[in-house]
C-alpha positions as CSV (number, residue, x, y, z in Angstrom):
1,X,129.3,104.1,106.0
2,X,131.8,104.8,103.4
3,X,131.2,103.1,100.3
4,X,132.5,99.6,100.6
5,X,134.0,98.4,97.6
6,X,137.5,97.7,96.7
7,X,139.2,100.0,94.4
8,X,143.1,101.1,93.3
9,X,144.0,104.3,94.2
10,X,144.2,104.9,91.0
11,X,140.8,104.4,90.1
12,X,139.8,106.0,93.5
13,X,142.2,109.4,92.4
14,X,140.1,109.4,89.1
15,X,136.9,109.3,90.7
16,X,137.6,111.8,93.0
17,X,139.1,113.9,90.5
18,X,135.5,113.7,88.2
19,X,133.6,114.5,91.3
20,X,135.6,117.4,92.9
21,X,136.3,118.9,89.6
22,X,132.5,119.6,89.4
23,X,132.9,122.7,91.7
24,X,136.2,122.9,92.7
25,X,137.7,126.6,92.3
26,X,141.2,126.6,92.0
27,X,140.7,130.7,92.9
28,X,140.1,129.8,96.3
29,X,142.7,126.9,97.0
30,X,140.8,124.1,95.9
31,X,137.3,124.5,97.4
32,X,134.1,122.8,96.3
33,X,130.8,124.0,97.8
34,X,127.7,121.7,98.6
35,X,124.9,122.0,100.8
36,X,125.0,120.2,104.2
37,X,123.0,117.2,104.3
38,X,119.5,118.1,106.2
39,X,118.3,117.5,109.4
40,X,115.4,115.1,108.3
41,X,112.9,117.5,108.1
42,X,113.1,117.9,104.5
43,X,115.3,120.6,104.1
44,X,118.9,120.7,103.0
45,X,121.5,122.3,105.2
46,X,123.6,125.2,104.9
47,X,125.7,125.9,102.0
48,X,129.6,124.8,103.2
49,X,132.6,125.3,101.4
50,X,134.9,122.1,101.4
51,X,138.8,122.2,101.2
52,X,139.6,119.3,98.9
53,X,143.4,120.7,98.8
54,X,146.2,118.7,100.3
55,X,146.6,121.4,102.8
56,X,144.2,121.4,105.3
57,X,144.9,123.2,108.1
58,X,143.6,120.6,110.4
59,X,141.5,121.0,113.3
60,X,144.0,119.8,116.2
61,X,143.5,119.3,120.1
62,X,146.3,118.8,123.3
63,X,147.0,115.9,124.8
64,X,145.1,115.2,128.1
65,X,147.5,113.1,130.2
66,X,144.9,111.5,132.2
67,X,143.0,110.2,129.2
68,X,146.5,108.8,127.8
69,X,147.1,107.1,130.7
70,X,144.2,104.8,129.8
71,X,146.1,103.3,126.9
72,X,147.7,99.8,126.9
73,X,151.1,100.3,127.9
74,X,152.3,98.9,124.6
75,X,150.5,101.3,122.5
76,X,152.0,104.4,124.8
77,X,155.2,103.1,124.3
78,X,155.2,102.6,120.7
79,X,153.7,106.3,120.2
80,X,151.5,105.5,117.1
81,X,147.3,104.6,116.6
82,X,147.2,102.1,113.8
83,X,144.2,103.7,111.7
84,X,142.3,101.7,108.9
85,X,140.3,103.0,106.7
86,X,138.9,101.9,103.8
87,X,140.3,102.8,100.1
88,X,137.3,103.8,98.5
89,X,136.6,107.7,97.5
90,X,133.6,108.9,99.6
91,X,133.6,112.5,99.9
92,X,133.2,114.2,102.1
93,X,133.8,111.1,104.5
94,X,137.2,109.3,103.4
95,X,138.9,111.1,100.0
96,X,141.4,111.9,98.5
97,X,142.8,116.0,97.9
98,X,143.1,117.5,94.6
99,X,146.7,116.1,94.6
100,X,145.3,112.4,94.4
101,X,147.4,110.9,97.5
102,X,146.7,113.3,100.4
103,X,143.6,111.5,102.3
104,X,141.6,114.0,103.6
105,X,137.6,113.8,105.1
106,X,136.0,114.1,108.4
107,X,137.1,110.5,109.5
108,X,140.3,111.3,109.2
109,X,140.0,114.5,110.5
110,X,138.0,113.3,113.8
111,X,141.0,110.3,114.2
112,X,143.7,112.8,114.4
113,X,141.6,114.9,117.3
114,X,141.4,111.4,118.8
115,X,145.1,110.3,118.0
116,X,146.0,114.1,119.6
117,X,144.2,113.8,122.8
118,X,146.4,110.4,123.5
119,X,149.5,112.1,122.3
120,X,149.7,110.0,119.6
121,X,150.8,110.3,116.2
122,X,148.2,108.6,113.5
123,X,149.3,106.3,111.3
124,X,146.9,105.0,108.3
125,X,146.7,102.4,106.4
126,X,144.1,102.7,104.0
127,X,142.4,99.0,102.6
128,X,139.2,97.1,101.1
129,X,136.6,97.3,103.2
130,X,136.4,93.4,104.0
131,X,140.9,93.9,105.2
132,X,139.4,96.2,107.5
133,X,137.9,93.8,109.8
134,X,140.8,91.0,109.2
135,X,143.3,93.6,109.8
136,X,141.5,94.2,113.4
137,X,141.1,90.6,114.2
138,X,145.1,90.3,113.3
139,X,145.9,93.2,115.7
140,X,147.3,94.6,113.2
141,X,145.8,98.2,113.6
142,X,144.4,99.7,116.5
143,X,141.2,100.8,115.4
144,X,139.2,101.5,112.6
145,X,137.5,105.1,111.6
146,X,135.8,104.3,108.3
147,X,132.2,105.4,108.8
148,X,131.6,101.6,110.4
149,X,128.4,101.4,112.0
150,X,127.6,100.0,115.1
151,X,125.4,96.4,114.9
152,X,124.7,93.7,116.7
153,X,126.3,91.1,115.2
154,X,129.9,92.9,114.7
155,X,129.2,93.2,118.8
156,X,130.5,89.7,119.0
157,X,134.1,90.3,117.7
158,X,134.4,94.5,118.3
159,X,134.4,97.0,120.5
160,X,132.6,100.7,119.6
161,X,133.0,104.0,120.8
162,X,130.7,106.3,118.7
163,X,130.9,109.5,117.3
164,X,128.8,110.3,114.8
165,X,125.1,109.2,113.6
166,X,124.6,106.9,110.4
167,X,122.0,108.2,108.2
168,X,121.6,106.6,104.7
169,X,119.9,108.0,101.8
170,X,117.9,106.4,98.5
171,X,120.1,108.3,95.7
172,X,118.2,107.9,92.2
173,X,118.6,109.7,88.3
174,X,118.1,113.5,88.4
175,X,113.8,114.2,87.4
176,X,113.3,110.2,88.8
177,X,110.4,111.9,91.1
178,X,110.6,108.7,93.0
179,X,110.0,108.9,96.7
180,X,111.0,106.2,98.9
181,X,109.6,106.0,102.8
182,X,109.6,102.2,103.6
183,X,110.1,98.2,101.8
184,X,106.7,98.8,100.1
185,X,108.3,102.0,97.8
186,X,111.6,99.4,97.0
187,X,109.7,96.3,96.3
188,X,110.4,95.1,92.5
189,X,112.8,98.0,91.9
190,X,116.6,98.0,90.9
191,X,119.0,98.9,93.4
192,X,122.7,99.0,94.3
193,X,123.5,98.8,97.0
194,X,127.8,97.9,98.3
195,X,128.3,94.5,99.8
196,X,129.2,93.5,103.3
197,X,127.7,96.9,105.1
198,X,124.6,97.8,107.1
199,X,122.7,99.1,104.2
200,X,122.7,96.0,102.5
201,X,121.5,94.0,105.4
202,X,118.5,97.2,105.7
203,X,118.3,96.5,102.0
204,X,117.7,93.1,102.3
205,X,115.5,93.0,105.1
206,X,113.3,95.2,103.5
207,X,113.6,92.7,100.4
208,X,112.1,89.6,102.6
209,X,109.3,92.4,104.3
210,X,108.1,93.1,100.6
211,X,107.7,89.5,99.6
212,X,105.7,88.1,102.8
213,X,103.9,91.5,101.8
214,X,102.8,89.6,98.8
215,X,105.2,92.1,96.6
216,X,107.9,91.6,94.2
217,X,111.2,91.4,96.1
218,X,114.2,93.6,95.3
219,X,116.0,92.9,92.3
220,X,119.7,93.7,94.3
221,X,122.0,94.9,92.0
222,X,126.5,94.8,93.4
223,X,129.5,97.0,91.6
224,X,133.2,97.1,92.3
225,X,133.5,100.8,91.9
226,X,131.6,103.5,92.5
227,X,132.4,104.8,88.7
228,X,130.3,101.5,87.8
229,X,127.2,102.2,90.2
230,X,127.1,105.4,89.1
231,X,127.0,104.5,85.1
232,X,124.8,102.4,86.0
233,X,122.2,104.8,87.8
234,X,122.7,107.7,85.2
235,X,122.1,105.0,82.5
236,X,118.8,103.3,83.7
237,X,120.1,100.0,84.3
238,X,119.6,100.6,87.7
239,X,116.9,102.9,89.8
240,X,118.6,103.2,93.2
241,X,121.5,103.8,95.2
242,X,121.8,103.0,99.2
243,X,124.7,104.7,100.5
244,X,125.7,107.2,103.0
245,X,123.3,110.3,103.2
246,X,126.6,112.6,103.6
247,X,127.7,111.0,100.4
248,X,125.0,111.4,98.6
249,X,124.2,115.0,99.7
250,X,127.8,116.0,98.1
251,X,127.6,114.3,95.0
252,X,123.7,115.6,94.3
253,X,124.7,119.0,95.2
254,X,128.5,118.7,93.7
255,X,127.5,116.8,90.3
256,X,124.0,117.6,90.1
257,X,122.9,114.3,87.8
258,X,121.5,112.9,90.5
259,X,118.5,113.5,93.8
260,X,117.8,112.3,97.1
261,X,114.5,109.8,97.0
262,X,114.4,109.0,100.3
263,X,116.4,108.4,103.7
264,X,116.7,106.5,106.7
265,X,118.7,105.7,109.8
266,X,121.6,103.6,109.6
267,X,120.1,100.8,112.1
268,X,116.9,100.6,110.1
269,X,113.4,101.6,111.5
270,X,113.2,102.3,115.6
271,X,116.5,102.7,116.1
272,X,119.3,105.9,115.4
273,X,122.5,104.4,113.8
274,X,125.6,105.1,115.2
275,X,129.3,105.3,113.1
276,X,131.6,104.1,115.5
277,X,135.8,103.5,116.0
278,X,136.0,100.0,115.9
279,X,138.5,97.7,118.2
280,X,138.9,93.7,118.3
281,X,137.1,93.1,121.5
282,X,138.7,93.5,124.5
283,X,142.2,94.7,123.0
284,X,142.2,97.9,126.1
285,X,141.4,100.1,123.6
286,X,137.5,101.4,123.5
287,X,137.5,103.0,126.6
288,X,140.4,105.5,126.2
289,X,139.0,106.0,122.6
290,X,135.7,106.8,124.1
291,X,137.2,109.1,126.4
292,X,139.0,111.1,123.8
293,X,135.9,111.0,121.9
294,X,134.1,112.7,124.7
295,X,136.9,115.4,125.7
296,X,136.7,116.5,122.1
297,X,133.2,116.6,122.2
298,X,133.7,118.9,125.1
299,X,136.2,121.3,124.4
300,X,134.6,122.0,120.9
301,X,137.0,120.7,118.4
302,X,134.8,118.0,117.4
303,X,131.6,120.2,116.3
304,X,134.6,122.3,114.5
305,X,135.6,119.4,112.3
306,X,131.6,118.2,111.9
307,X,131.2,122.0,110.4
308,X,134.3,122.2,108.3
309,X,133.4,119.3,106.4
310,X,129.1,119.8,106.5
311,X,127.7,117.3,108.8
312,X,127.0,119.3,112.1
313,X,123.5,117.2,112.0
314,X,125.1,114.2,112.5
315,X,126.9,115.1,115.4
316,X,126.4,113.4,118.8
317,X,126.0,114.4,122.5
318,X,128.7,112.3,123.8
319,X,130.7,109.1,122.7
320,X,128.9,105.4,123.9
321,X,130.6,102.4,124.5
322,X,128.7,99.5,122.0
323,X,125.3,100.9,122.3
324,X,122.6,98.9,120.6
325,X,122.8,98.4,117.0
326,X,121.8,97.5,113.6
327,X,119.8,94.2,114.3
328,X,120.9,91.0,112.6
329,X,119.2,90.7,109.1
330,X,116.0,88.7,109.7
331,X,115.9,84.9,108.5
């Protein structure tokens, strides 16, 4: 998931500004290369050169009548999908370019193949992650693309059409050697983690696993900005980071002050996690969503974005309607 913490944007320019600056090469219009995230064997992907310029030559896709006629009538006839996504920098999911205002990133990348396909225009509105969810139950965007991951409990008030899978990673201090595999390798450790989202529910779970284990629980450390976690982990104050692996991989290979201890499946053990576009349930919307999802998927443009941006391993065969999910955090 994107980070979820609320932040100005211009707090979030700064941030992304320190990060991109790392590697960017102004020679080259802007570019910062990482490796790709791995595959969950061990090994890191490919080297990929990002575009963190304000022009970026966007991936783009036709209309496909048929799949627009699936809309609500009074979303055809206003011509717009009402985006959210959340405000916080998390490259090379949701950012912002070199120029601070321009928000680039593969979510909003994969919502304008979507938004083409209906022959719609995108509109986004970008917000703390909590106005995300009150801004769907208002109606008062069409859908969300913010790295949100499918779960059970969200079930009950949204609708999902998924595109991508959720993969989190343990991000700890450069030289930390620690390796984390399951709740036994957290138990009494210090760890961030960013309210409201799947990984603190994992985080938590794995909390209440470690003390019926007899072990210390997690001592669950919260920050408003990702500048603050971040001091925090280069400082000592706190071990660990759960966050998005995609996130993680671009900072450790853009930054280099921190490594990857350890990752895991956005739904938690058994089960792949999903990143979904997100509805209020029952608005008309999911299924035409889904469809676009899956005619992208189709004619290619989809695995072009995933590759542009470094994340071809978490692409996905086809778009589901609210498959299972993250299970709700054990009492």
């Amino acid at each position: 998931m994107y980070t979820r913490r609320t932040a100005t944007t211009t707090v979030i320019g700064l941030a992304a500004a320190l990060l991109l600056g790392a590697c960017a090469n102004p020679s080259d219009g802007a570019t910062t290369e990482v490796k790709a995230p791995g595959d969950g064997s061990g090994k890191t992907g490919t080297s990929v050169k990002i575009n963190n310029s304000p022009d970026q030559n966007r991936v783009t896709t036709p209309k496909v009548d048929a799949i627009a006629a699936k809309l609500p009538e009074a979303v055809r006839k206003r011509g717009t999908l009402k985006i959210v996504n959340s405000a916080d920098a998390s490259a090379p999911l949701g950012f912002y370019a070199t120029d601070d205002k321009t928000r680039i990133g593969v979510e909003t990348d994969i919502a304008h193949l979507v938004a083409g396909t209906l022959g719609l225009k995108p509109e986004f509105t970008s917000v703390s992650w909590e106005n995300i969810f009150v801004g769907l139950d208002a109606a008062k965007y069409d859908a969300g693309f913010s790295n949100i991951t499918v779960t059970e409990e969200r079930k009950e008030k949204y609708d999902f059409a998924t595109y991508r899978k959720d993969d989190l990673a343990f991000e700890a201090k450069k030289g930390s050697k620690l390796k984390i595999d399951d709740f036994r390798d957290v138990a009494g450790r210090t760890i961030a983690v960013d309210s409201g989202t799947n990984q603190e529910k994992i985080l938590v779970d794995w909390s209440k696993q470690a003390e019926k284990a007899g072990l210390e629980p997690v001592d669950i450390k919260y920050y408003k900005a990702a500048s603050d976690t971040y001091l925090a982990l280069e400082s000592g104050r706190i071990e660990l980071f759960l966050g998005p692996s995609p996130t993680a991989a671009y900072r450790v290979a853009s930054a280099g002050r921190t490594e990857i201890a350890g990752t895991l499946s956005g739904a938690g053990d058994g089960l792949q996690g999903l990143i979904a576009a997100t509805t209020k349930k029952d608005s008309g919307l999911v299924e035409p969503l889904a469809a676009a999802l899956n005619e992208v998927i189709d004619n290619g443009t989809y695995a072009k974005v995933l590759q542009r941006w470094g994340l071809s391993t978490e692409a996905v065969a086809k778009s589901e309607i609210n498959p299972p999910g993250l299970p709700k955090t054990a009492k």
